[in-house]
BAMARRO-697286 format. One line per field, with one value per residue (C-alpha): z negated, x negated, y; residue in three letters. Coordinates in Angstrom, 1 decimal. Layout:
BEGIN
up c(Z	...)
east c(X	...)
north c(Y	...)
residu c(ALA	...)
This chain:
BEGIN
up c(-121.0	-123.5	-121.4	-118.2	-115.9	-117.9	-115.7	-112.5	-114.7	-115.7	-112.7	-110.4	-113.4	-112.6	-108.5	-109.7	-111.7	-108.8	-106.6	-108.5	-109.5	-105.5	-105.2	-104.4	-101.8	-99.7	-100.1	-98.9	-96.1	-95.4	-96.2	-92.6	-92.4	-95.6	-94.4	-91.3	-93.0	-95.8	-93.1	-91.4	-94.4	-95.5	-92.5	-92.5	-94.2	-94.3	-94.0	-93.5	-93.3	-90.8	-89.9	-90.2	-89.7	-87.1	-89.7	-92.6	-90.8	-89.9	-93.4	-94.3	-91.7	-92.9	-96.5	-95.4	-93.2	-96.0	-99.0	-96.8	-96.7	-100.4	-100.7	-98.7	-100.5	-104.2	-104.3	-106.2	-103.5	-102.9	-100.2	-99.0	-98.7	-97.6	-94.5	-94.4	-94.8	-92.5	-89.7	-89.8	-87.5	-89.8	-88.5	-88.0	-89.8	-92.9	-93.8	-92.5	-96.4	-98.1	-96.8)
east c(-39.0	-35.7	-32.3	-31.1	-33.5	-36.4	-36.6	-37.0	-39.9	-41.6	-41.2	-42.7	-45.8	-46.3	-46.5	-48.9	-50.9	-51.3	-52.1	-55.3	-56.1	-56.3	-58.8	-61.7	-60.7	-59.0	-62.1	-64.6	-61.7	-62.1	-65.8	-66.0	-63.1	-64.5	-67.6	-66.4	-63.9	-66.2	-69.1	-66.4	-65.2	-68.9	-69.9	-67.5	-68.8	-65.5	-63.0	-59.2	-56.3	-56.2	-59.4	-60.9	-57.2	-57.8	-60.7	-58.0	-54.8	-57.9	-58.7	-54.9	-53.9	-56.7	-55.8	-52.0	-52.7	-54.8	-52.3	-49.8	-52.4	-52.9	-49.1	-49.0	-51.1	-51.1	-47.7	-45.2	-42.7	-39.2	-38.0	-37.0	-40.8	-42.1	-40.3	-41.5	-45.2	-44.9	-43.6	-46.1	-49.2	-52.5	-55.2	-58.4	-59.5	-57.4	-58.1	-61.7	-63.1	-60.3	-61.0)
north c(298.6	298.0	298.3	296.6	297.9	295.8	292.9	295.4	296.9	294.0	292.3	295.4	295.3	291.4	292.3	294.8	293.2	290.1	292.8	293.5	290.3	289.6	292.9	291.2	288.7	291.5	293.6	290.7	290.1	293.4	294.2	295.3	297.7	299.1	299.7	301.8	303.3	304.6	305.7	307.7	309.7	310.0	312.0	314.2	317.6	318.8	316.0	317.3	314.8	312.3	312.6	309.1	307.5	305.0	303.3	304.1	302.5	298.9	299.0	298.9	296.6	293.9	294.5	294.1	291.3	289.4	290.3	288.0	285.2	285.4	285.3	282.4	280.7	281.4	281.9	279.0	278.3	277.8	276.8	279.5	281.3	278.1	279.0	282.9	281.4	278.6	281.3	283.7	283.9	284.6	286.1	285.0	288.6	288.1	284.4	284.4	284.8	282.9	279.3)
residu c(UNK	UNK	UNK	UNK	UNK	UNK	UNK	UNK	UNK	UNK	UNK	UNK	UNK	UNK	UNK	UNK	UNK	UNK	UNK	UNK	UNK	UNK	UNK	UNK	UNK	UNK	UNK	UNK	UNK	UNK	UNK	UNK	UNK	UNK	UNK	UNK	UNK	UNK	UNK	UNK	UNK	UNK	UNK	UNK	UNK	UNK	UNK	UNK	UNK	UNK	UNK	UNK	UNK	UNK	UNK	UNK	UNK	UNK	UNK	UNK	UNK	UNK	UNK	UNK	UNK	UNK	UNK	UNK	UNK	UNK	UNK	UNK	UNK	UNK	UNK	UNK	UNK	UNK	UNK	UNK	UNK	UNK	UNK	UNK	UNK	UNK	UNK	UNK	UNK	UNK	UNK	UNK	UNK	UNK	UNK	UNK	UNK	UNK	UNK)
């Protein structure tokens, strides 16, 4: 995109691009979650909003949870998110595929 607001642009198409790229290690994290989640909105004959939420908001929580991790460690680091990385607690769901 031409003007000032480029870098913005590009940047936010980068973050989005990693994001995909990291697809399929959050859904073998989160095989499990998908699995429940999917079975949920599958026997619903006539599914309304919210009702499979509590196997939605798991499925976003691992995905969340395992997008950190991949952060963590992928990421090049300054020193700066050395010290976010180093502070968090990762969870035995969301690194449990990525070792």
């Amino acid at each position: 995109m031409i003007g000032h607001h480029g870098h913005k642009v590009m940047s936010s198409v980068q973050s989005a691009r990693k994001r995909l790229a990291n697809m399929p290690k959050v859904l073998q994290a989160c095989h499990n979650e998908a699995i429940i989640y999917g079975k949920c909105v599958s026997q619903k004959e006539n599914l309304g909003h919210n009702n499979c939420l509590k196997e939605f908001n798991a499925l976003a929580e691992c995905a969340r949870a395992t997008y950190s991790v991949l952060y963590c460690l992928y990421a090049p680091f300054a020193s700066y998110l050395m010290a976010i990385c180093e502070k968090k607690q990762l969870s035995s769901t969301s690194t449990r595929y990525l070792k």
